[in-house]
MARZADO-922147 format. One record per atom (N, C-alpha, C): residue in three letters; x, y, z. Coordinates in steps of 0.1 Angstrom, whole numbers, padded with zeros to 4 digits, always signed. Each point is the difference from the previous one (the first is absolute). Example, Ala and Ser with C-alpha at 12.3 -4.5 7.8 and 13.67 -1.06 7.14 Angstrom:
REM MARZADO-922147
ala+0132-0057+0078ala-0009+0012+0000ala+0009+0012+0000ser-0004+0011-0007ser+0009+0011+0000ser-0008+0011+0008
REM end
This chain:
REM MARZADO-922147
unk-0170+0170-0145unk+0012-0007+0000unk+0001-0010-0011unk+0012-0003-0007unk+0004-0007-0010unk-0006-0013+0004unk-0002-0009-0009unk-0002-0017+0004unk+0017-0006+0001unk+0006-0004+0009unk+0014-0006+0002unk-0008-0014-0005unk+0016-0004-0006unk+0000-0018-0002unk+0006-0003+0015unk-0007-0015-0001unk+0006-0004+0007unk-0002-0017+0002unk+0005-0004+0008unk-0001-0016-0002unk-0010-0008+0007unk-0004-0015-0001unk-0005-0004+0006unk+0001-0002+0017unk+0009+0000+0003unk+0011-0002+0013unk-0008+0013+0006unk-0001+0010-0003unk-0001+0013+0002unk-0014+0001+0003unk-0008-0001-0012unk-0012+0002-0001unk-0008-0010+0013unk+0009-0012+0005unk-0007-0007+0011unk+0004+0007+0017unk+0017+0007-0001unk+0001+0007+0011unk-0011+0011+0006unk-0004+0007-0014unk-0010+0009-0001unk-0012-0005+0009unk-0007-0010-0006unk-0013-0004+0004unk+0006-0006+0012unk+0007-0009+0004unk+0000-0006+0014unk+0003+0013+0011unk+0003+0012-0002unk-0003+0011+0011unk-0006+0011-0003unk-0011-0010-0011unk-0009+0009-0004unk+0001+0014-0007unk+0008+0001-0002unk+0002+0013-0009unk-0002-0002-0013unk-0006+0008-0010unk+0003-0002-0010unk+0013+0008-0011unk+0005-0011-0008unk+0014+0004-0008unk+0003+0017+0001unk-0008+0008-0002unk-0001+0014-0007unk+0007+0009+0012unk-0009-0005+0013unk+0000+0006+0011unk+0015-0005+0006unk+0001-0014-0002unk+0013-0008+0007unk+0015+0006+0001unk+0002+0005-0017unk+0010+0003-0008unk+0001+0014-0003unk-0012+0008+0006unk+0003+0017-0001unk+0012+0000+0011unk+0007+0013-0008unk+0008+0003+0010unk-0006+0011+0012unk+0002-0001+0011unk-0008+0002+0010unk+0007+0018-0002unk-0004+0011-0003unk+0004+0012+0002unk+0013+0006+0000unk+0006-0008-0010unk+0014+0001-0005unk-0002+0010-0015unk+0003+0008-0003unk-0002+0010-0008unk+0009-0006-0012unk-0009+0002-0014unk+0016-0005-0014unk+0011+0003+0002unk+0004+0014+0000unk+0012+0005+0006unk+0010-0011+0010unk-0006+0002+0015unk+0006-0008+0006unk+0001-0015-0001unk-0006-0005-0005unk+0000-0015-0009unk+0010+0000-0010unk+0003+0010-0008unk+0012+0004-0009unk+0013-0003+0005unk+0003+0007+0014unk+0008+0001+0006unk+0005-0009+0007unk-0010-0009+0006unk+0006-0011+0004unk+0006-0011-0009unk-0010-0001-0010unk+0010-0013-0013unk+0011+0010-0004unk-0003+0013-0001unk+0016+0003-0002unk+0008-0006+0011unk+0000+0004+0012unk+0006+0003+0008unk+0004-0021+0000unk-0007-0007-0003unk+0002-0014+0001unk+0007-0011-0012unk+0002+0014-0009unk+0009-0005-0010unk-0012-0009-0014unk-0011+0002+0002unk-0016-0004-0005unk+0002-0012+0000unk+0009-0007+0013unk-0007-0014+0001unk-0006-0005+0014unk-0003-0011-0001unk-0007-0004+0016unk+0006-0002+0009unk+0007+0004+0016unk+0007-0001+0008unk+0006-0011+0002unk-0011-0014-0001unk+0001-0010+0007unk-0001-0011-0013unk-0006+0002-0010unk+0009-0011-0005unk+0002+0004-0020unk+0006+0015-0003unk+0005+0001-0004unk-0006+0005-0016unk-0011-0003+0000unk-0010+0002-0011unk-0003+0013-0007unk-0002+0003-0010unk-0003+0012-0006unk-0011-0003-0008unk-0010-0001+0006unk-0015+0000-0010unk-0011+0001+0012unk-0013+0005-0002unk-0007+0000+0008unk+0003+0005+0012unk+0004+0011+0003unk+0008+0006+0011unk-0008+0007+0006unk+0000+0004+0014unk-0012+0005+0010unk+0012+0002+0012unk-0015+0015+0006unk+0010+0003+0014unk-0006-0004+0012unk+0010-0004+0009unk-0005-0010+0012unk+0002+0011+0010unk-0006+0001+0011unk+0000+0006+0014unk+0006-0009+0010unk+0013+0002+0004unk+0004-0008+0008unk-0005-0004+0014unk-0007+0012+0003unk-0007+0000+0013unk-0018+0009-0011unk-0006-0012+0002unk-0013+0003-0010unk-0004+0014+0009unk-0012+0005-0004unk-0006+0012+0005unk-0008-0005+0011unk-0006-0011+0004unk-0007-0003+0010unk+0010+0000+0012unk+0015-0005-0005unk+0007-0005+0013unk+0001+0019+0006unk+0003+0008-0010unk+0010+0008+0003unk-0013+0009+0005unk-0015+0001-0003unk-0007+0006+0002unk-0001-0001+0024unk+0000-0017-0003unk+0001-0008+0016unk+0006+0004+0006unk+0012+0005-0004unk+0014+0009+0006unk-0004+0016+0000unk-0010+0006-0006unk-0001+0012+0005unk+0008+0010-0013unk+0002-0005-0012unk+0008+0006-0009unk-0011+0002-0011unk+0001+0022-0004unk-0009-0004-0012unk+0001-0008-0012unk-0008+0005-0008unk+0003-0010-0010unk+0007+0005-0012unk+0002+0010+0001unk+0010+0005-0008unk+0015-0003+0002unk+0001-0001+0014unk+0012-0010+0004unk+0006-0013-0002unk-0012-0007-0004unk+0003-0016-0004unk+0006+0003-0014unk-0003+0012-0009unk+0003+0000-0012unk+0011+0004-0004unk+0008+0005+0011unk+0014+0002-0001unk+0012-0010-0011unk+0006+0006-0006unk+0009-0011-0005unk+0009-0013+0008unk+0004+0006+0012unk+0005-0010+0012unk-0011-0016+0001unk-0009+0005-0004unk-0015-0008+0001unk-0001-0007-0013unk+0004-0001-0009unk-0006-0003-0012unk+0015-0009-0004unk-0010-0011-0012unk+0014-0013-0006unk-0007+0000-0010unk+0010-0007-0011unk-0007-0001-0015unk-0001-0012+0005unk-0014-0008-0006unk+0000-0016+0001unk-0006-0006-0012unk+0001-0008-0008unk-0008-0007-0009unk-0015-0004+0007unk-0008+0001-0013unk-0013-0005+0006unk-0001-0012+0008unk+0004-0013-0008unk+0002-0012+0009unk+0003+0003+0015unk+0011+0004-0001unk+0008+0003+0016unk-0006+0009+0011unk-0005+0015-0007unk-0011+0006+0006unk-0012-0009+0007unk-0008-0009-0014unk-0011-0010+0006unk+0001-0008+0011unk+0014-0007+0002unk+0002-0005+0014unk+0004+0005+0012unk+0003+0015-0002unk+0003+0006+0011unk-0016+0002+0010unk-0014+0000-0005unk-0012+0001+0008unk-0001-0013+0007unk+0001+0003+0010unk-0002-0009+0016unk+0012-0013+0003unk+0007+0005-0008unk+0010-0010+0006unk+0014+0004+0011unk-0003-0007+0008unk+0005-0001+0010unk+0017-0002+0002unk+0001-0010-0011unk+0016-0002+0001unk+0012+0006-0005unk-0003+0012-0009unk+0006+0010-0003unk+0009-0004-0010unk-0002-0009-0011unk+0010-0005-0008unk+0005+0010-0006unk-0004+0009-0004unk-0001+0012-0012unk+0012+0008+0009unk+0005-0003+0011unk+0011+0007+0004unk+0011-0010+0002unk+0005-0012-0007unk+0007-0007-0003unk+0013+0003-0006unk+0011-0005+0000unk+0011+0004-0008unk+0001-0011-0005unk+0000+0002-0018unk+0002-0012-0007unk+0006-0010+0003unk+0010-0004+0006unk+0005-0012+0006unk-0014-0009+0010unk-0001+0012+0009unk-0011-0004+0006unk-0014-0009-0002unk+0000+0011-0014unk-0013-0005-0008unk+0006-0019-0006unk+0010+0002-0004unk+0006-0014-0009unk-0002-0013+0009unk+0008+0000+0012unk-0001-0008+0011unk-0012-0004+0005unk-0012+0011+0001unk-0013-0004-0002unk-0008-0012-0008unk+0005+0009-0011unk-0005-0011-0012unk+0004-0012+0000unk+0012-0001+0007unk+0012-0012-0001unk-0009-0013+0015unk-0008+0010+0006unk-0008-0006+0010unk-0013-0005-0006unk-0002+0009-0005unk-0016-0008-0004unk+0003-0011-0008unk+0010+0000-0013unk+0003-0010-0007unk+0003-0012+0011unk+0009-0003+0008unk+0005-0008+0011unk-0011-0005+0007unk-0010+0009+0003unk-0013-0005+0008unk-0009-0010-0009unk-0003+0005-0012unk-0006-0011-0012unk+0008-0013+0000unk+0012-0001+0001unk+0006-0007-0006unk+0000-0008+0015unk+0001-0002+0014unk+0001-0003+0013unk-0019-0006+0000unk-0006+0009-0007unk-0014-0007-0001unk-0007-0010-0007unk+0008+0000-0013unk+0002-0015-0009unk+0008-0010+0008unk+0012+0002+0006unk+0006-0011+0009unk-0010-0010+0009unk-0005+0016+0006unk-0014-0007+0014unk-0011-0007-0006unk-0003+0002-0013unk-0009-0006-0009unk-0001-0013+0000unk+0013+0003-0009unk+0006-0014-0003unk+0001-0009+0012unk+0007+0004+0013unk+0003-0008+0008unk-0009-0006+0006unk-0012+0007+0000unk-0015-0007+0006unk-0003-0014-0009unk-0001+0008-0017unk-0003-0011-0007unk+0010-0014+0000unk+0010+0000+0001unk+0012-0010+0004unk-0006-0010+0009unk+0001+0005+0016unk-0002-0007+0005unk-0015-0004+0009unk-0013+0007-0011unk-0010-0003+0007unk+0000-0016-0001unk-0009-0006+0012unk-0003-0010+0006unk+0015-0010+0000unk+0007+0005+0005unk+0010-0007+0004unk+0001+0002+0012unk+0012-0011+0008unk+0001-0002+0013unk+0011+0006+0004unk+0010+0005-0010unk+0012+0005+0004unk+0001+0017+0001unk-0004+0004+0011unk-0003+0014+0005unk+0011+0007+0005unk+0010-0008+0006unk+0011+0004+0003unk+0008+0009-0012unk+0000-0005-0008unk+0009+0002-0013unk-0009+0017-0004unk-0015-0003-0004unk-0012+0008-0003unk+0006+0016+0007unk-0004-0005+0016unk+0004+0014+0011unk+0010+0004-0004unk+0014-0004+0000unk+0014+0005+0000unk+0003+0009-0012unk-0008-0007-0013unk-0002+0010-0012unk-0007+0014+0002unk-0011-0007+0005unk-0013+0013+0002unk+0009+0013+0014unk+0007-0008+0006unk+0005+0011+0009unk+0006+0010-0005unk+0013-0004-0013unk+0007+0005-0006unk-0007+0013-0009unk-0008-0007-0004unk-0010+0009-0010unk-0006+0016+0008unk-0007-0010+0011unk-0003+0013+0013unk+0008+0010+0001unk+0016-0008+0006unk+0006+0013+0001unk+0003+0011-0008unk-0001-0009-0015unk+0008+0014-0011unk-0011+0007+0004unk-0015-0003+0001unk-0009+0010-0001unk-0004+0008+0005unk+0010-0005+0014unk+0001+0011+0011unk+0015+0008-0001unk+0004-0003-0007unk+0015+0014-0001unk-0002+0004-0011unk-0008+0000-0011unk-0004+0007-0008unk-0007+0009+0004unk-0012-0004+0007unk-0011+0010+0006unk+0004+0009+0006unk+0015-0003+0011unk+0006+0010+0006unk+0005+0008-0006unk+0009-0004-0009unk+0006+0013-0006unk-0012+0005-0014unk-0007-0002-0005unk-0012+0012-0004unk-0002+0007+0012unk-0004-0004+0013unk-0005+0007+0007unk+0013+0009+0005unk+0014-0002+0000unk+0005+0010+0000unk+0002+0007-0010unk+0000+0001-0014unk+0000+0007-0013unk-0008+0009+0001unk-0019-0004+0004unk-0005+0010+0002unk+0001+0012+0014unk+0008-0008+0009unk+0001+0011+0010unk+0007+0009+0000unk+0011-0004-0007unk+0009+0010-0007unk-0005+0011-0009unk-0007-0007-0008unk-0009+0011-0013unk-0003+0008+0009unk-0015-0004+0011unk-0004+0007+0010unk+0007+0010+0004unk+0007-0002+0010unk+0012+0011+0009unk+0005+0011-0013unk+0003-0003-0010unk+0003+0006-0010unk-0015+0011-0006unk-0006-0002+0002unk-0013+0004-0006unk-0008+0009+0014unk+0004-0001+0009unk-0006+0005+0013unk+0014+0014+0002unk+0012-0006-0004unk+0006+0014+0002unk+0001+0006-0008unk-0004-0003-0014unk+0000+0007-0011unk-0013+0013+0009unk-0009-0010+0003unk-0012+0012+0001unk+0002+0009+0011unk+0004-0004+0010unk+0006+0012+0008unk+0006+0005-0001unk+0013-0001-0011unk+0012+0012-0002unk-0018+0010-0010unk-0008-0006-0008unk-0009+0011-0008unk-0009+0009+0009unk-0005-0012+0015unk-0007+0013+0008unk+0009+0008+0006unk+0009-0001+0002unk+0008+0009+0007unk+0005+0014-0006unk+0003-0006-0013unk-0002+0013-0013unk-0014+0008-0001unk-0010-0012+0001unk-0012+0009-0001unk-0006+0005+0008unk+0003+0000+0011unk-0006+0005+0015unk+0011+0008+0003unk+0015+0008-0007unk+0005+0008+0001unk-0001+0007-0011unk-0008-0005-0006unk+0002+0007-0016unk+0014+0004-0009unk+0007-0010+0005unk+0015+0004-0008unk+0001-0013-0011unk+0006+0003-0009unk+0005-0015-0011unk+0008-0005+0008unk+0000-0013-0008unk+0015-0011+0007unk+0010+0006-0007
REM end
């Protein structure tokens, strides 16, 4: 197998689940041909955020899941099965849970728009400690600090509904694919 480039970011995904780069980033029994076909078939950019470089095919339901399900493995390799992803985006798709990679750009923005807000709610609380350490006026202290809490709790909530959405989105993606591949028909 060729030596892939790849980045640092990457190279540490690798070793923290132990894999090394070579092995990480093979495509798991996806033939050139059908690798062809999918960046054709994806317009040769990344599904999810739009990229055309470093391009790789993802298993939407990996081969272990679909193997747990009772499906050979020639079935996971189906096209129904497979997304063009950039490397980056690929690399975070191993073991995460929250499914961002099935986001709809708005989705993704409003995200961002959260983490930026939460930095910025965390300098407030910073600051607000630094203000009024050793003072007697707590009243004033709490009422701020309440304020601050709450953003951090309706922000929290709505990521936590962004990703549940992604989720539900990403869970029936994969059962309209077993249902194709446990009848063996396309979508």
């Amino acid at each position: 197998m060729d030596s892939l480039p790849s980045s640092p970011y990457q190279e540490e995904i690798g070793a923290q689940w132990g894999l090394s780069l070579e092995i990480k980033l093979m495509t798991i029994g996806i033939s050139k041909r059908k690798r062809e076909q999918i960046l054709e078939r994806d317009g040769g950019h990344c599904r999810f955020c739009g990229s055309d470089t470093c391009l790789e095919v993802h298993h939407i339901i990996s081969i272990t899941e679909s193997r747990q399900k009772g499906l050979p493995k020639q079935m996971a390799n189906r096209q129904e099965n497979l997304v063009t992803m950039c490397r980056p985006c690929h690399s975070l798709t191993y073991g995460n849970r929250k499914c961002w990679y099935w986001l709809a750009p708005e989705e993704a923005n409003e995200l961002h728009s959260i983490r930026v807000e939460r930095e910025q709610l965390s300098k407030e609380r910073e600051e607000l400690k630094e203000r009024y350490y050793g003072m007697w006026d707590t009243s004033s202290y709490i009422t701020k600090k309440r304020k601050i809490d709450t953003k951090f709790k309706k922000l929290d909530q709505r990521e936590e509904e962004i990703h549940s959405v992604a989720k539900q989105r990403l869970t029936e993606r994969k059962d309209e694919i077993y249902r194709a591949l446990s009848t063996d028909s396309p979508l």
